[in-house]
mmJSON file of the N, C-alpha and C atoms, coordinates in Angstrom:
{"data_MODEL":{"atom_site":{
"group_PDB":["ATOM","ATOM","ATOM","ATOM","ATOM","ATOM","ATOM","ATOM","ATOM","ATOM","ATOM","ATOM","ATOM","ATOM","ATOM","ATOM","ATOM","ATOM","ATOM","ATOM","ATOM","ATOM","ATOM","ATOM","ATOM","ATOM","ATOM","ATOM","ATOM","ATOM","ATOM","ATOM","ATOM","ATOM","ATOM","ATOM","ATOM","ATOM","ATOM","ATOM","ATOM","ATOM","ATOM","ATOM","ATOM","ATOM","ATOM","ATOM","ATOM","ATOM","ATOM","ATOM","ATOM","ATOM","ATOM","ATOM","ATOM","ATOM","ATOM","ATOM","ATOM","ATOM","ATOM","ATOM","ATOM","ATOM","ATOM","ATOM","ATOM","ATOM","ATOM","ATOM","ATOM","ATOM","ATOM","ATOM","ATOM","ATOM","ATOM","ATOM","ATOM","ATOM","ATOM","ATOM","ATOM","ATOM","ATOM","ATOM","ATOM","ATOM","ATOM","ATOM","ATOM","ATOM","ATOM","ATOM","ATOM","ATOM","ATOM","ATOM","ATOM","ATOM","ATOM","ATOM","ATOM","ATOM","ATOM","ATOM","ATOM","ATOM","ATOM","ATOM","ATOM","ATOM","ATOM","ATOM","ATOM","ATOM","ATOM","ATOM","ATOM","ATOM","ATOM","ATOM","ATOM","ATOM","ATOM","ATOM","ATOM","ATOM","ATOM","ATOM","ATOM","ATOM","ATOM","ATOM","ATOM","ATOM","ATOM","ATOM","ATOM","ATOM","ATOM","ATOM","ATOM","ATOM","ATOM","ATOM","ATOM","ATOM","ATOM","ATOM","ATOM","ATOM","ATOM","ATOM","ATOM","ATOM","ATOM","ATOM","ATOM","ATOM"],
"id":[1,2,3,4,5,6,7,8,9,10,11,12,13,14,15,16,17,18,19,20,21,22,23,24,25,26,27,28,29,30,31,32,33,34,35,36,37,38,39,40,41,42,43,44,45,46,47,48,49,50,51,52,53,54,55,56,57,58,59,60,61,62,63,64,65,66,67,68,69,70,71,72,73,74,75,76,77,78,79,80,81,82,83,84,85,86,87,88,89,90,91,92,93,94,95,96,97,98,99,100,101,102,103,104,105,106,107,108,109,110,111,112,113,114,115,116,117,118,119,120,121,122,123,124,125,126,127,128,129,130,131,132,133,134,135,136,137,138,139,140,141,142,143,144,145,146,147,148,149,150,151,152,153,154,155,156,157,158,159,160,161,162],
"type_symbol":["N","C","C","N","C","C","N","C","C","N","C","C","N","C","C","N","C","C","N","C","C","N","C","C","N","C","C","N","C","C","N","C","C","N","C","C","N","C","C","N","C","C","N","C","C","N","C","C","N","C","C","N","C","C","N","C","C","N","C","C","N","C","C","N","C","C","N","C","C","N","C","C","N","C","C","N","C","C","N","C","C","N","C","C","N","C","C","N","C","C","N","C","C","N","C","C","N","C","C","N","C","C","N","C","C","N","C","C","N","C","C","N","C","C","N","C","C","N","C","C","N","C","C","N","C","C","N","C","C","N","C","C","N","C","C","N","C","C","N","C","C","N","C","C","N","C","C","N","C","C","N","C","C","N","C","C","N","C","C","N","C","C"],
"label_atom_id":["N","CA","C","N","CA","C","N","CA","C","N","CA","C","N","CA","C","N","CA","C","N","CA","C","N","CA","C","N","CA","C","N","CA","C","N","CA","C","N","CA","C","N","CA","C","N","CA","C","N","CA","C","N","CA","C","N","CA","C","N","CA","C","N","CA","C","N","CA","C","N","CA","C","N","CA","C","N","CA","C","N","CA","C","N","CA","C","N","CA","C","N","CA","C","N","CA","C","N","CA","C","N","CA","C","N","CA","C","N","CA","C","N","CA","C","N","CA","C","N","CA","C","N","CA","C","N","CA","C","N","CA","C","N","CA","C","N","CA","C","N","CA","C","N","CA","C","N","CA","C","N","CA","C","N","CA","C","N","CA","C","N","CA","C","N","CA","C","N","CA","C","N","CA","C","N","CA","C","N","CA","C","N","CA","C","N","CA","C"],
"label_alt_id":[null,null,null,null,null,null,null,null,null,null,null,null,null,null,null,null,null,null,null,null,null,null,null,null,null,null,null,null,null,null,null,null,null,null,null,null,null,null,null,null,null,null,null,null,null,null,null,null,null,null,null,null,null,null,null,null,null,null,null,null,null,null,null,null,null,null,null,null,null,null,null,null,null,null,null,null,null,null,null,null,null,null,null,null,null,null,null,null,null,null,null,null,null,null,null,null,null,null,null,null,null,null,null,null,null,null,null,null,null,null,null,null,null,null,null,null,null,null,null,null,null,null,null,null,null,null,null,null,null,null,null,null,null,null,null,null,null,null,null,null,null,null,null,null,null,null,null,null,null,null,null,null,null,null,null,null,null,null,null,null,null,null],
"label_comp_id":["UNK","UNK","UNK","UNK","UNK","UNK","UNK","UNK","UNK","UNK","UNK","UNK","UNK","UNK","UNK","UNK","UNK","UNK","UNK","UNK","UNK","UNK","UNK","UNK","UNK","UNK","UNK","UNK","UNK","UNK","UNK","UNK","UNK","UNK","UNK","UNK","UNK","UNK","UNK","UNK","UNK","UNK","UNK","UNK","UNK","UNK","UNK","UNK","UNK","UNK","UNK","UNK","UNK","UNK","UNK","UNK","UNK","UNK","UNK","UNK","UNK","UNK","UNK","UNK","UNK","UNK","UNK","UNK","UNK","UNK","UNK","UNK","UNK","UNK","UNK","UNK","UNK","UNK","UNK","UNK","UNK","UNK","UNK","UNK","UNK","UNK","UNK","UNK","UNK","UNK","UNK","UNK","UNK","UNK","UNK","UNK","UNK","UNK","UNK","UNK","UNK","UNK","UNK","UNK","UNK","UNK","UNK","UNK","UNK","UNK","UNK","UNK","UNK","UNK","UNK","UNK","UNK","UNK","UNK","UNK","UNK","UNK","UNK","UNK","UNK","UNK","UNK","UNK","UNK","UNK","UNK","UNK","UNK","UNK","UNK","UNK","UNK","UNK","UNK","UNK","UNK","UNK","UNK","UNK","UNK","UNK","UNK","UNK","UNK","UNK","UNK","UNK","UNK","UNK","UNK","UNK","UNK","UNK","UNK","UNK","UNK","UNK"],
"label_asym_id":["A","A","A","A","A","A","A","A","A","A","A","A","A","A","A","A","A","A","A","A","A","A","A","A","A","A","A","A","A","A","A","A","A","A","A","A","A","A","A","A","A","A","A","A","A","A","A","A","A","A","A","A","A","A","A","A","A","A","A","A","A","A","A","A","A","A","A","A","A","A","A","A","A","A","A","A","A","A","A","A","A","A","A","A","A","A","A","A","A","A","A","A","A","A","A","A","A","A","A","A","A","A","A","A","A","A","A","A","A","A","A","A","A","A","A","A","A","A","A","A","A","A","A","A","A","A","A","A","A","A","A","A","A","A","A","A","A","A","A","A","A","A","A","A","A","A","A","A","A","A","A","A","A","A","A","A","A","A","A","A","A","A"],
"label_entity_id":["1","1","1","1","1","1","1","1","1","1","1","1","1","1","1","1","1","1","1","1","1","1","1","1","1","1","1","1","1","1","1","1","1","1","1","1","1","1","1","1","1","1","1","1","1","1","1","1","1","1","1","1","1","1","1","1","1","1","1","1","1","1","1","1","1","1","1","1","1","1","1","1","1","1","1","1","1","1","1","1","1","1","1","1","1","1","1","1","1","1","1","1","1","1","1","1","1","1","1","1","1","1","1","1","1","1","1","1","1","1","1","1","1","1","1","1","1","1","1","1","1","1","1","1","1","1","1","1","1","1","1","1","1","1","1","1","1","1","1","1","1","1","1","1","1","1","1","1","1","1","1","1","1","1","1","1","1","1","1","1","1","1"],
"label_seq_id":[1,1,1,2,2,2,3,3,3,4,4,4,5,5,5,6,6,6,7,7,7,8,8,8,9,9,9,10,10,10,11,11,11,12,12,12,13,13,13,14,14,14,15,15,15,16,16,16,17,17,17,18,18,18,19,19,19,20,20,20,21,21,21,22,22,22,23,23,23,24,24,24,25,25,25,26,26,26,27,27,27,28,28,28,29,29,29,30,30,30,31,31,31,32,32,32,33,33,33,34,34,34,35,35,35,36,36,36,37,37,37,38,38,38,39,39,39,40,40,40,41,41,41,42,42,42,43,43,43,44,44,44,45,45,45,46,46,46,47,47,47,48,48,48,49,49,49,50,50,50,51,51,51,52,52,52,53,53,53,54,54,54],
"pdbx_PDB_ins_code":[null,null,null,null,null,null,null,null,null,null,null,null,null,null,null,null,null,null,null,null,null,null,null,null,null,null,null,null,null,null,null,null,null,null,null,null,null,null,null,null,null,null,null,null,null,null,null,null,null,null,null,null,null,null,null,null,null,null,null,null,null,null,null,null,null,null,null,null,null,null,null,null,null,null,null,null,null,null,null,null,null,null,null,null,null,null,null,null,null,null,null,null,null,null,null,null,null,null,null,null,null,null,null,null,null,null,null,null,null,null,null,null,null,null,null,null,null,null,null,null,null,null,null,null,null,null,null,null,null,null,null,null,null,null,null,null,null,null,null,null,null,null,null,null,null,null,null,null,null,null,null,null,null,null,null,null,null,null,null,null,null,null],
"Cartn_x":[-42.389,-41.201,-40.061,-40.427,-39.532,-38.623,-39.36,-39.084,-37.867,-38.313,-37.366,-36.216,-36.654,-34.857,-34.429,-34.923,-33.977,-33.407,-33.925,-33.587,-32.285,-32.794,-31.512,-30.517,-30.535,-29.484,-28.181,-29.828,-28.898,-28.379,-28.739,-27.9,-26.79,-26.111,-24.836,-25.419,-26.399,-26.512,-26.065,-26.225,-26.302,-26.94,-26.712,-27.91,-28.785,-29.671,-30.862,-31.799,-32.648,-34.058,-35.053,-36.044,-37.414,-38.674,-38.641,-39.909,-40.857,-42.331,-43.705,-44.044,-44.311,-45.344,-46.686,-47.056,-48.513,-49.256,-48.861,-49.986,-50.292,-49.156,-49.696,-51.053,-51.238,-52.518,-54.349,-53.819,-54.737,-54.892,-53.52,-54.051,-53.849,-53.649,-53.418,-55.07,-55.461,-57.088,-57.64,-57.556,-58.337,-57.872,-57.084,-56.513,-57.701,-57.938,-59.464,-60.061,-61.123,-61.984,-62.619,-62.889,-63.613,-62.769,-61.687,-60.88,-59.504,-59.647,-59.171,-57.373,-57.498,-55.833,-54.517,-55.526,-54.151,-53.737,-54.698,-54.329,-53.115,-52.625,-51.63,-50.417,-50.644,-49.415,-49.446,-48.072,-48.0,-46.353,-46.026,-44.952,-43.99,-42.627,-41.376,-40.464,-39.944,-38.277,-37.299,-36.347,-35.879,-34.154,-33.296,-32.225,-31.13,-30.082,-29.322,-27.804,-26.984,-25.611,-24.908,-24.355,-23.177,-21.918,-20.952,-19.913,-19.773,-18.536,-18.072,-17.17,-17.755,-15.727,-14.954,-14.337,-12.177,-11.858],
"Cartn_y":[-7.716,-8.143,-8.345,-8.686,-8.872,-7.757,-6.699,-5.515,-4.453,-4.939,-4.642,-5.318,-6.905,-7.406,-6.973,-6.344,-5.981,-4.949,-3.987,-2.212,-2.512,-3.248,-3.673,-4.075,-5.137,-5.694,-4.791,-3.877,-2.77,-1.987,-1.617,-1.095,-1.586,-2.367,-3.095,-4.064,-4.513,-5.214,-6.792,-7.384,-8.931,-9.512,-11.056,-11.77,-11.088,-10.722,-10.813,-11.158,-10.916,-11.335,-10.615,-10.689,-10.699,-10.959,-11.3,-12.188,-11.072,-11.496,-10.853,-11.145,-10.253,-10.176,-10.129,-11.668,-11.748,-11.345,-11.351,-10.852,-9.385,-8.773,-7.027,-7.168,-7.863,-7.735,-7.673,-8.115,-7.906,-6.083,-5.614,-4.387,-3.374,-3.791,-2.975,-2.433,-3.513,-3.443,-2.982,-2.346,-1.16,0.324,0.79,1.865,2.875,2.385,2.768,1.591,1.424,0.08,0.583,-0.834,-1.025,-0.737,-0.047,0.358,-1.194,-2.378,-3.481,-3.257,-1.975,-1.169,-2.832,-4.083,-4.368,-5.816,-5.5,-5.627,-5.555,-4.104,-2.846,-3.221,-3.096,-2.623,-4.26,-3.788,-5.197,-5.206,-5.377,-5.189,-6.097,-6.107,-7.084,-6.536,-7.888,-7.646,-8.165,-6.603,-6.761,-7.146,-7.988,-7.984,-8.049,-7.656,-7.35,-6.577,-6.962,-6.867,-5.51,-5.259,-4.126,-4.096,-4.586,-4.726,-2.848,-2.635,-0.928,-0.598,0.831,1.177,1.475,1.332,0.873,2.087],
"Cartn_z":[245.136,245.819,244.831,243.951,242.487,242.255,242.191,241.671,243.008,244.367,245.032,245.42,244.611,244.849,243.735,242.451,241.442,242.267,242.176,242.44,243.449,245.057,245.563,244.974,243.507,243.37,242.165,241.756,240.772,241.551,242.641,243.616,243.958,244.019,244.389,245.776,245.974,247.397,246.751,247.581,247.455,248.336,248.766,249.315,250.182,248.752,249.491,249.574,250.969,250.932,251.466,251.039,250.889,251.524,252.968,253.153,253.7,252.615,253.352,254.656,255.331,256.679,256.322,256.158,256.11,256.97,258.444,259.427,258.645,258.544,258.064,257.764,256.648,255.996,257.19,258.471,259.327,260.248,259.74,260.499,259.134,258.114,257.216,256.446,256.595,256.243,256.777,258.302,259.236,258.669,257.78,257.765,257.127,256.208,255.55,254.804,255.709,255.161,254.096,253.417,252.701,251.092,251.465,250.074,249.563,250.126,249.93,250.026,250.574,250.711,251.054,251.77,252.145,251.056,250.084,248.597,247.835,248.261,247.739,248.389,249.387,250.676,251.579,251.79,252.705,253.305,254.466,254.975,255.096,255.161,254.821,255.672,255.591,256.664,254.861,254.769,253.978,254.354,253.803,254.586,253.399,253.405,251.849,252.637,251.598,251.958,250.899,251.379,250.425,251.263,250.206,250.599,250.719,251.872,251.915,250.419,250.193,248.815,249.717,248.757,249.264,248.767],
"occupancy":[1.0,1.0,1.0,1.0,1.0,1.0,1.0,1.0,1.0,1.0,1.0,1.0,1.0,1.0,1.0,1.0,1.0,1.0,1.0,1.0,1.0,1.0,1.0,1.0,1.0,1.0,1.0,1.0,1.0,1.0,1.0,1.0,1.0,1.0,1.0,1.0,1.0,1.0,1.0,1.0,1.0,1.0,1.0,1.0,1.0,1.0,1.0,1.0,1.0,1.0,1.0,1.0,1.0,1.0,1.0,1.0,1.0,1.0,1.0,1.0,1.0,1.0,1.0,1.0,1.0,1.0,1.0,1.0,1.0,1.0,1.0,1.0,1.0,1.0,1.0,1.0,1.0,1.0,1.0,1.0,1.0,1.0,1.0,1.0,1.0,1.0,1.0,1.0,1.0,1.0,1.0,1.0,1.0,1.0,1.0,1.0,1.0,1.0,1.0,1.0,1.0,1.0,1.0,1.0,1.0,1.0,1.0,1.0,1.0,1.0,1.0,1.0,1.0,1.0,1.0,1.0,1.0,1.0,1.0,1.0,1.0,1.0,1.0,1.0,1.0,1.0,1.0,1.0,1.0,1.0,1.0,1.0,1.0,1.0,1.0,1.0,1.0,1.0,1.0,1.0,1.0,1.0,1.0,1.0,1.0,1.0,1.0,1.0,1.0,1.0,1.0,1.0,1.0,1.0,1.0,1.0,1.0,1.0,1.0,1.0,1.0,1.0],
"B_iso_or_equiv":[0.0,0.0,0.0,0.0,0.0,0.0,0.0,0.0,0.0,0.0,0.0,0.0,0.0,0.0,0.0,0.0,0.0,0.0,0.0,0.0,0.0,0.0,0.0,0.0,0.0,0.0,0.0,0.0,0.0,0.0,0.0,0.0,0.0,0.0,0.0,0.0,0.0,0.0,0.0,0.0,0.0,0.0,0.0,0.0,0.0,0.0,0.0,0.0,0.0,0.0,0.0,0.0,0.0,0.0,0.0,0.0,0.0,0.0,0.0,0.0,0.0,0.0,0.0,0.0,0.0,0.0,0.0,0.0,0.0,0.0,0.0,0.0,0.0,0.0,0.0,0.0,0.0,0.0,0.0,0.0,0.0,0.0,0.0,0.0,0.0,0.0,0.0,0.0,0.0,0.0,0.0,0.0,0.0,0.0,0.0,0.0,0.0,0.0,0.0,0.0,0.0,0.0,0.0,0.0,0.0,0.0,0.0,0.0,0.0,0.0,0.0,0.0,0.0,0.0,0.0,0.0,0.0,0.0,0.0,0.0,0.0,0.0,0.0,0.0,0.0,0.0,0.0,0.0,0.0,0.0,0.0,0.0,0.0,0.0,0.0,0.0,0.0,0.0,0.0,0.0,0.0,0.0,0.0,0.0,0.0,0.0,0.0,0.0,0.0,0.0,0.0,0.0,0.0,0.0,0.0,0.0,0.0,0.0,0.0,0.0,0.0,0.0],
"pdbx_formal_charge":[null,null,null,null,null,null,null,null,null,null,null,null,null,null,null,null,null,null,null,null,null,null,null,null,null,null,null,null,null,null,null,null,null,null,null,null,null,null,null,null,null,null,null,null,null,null,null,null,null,null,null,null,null,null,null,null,null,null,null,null,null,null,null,null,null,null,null,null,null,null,null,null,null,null,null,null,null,null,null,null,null,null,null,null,null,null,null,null,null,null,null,null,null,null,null,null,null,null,null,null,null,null,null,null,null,null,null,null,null,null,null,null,null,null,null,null,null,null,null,null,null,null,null,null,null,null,null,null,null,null,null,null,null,null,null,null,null,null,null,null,null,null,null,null,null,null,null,null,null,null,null,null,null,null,null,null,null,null,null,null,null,null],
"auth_seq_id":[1,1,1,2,2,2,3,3,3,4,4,4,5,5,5,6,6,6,7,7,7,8,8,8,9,9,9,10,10,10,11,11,11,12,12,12,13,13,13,14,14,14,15,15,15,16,16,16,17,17,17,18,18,18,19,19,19,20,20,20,21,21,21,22,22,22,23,23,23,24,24,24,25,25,25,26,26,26,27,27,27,28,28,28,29,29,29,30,30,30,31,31,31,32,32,32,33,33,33,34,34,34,35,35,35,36,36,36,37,37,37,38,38,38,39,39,39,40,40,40,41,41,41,42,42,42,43,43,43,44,44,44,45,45,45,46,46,46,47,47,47,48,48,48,49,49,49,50,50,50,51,51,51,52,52,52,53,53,53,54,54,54],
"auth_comp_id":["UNK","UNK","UNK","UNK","UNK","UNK","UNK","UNK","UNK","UNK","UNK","UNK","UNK","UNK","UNK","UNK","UNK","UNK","UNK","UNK","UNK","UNK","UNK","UNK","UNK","UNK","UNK","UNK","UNK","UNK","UNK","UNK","UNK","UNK","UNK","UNK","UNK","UNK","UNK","UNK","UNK","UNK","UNK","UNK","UNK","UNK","UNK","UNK","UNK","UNK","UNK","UNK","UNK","UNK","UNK","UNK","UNK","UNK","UNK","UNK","UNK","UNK","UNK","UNK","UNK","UNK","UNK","UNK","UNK","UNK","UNK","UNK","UNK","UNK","UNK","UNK","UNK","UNK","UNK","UNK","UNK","UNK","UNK","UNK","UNK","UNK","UNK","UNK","UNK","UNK","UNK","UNK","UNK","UNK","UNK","UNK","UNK","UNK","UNK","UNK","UNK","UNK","UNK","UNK","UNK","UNK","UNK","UNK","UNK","UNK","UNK","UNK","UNK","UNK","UNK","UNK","UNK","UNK","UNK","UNK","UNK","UNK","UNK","UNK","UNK","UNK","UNK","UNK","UNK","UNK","UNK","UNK","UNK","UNK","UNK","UNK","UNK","UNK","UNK","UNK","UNK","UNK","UNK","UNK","UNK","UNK","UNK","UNK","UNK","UNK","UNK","UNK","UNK","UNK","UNK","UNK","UNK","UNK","UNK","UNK","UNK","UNK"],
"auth_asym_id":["A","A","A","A","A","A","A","A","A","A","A","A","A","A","A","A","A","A","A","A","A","A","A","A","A","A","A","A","A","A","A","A","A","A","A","A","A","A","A","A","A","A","A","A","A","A","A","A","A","A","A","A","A","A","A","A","A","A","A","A","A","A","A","A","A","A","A","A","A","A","A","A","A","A","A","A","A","A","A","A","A","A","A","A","A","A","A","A","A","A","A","A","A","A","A","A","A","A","A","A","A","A","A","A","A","A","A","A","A","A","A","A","A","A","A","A","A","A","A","A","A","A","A","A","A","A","A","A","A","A","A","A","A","A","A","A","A","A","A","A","A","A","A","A","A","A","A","A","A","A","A","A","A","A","A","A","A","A","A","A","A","A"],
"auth_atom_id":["N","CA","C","N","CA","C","N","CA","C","N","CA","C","N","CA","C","N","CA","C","N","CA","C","N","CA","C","N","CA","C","N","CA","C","N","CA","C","N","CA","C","N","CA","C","N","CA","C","N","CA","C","N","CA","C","N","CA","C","N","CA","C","N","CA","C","N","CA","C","N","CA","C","N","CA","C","N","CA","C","N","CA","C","N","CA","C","N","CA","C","N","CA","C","N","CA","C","N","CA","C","N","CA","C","N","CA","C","N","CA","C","N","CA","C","N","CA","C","N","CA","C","N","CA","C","N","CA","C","N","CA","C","N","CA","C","N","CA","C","N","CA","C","N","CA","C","N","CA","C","N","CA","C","N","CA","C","N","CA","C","N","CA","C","N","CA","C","N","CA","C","N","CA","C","N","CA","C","N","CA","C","N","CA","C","N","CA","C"],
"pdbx_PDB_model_num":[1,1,1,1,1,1,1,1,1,1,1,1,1,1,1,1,1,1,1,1,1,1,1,1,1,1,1,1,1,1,1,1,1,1,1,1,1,1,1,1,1,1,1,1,1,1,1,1,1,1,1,1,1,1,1,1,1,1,1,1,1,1,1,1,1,1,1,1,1,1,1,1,1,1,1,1,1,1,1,1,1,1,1,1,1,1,1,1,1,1,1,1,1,1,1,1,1,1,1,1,1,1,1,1,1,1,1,1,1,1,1,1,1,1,1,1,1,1,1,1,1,1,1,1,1,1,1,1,1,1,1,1,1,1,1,1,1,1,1,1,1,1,1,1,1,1,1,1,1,1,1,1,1,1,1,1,1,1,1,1,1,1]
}}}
């Protein structure tokens, strides 16, 4: 999550945020069991600003 508020912020965004969707982790783990996939992956509501160019 770190790493995508940088990239956003080198991007020109501002306030932003970040928050995990912990439920994910309940259907993310059916995708292929047994491989701990929802380890890896995990889904977010990302929300971030950019002002328009002038």
């Amino acid at each position: 999550m770190d790493e995508i508020r940088a990239m956003l912020q080198s991007s020109g965004f501002t306030e932003i945020s970040v928050e995990a969707k912990d439920e994910s982790r309940m259907f993310i783990k059916d995708w292929i069991p047994g491989t701990n996939l929802e380890d890896y992956i995990q889904s977010a509501v990302i929300k971030a600003y950019k002002a328009p160019r002038i």
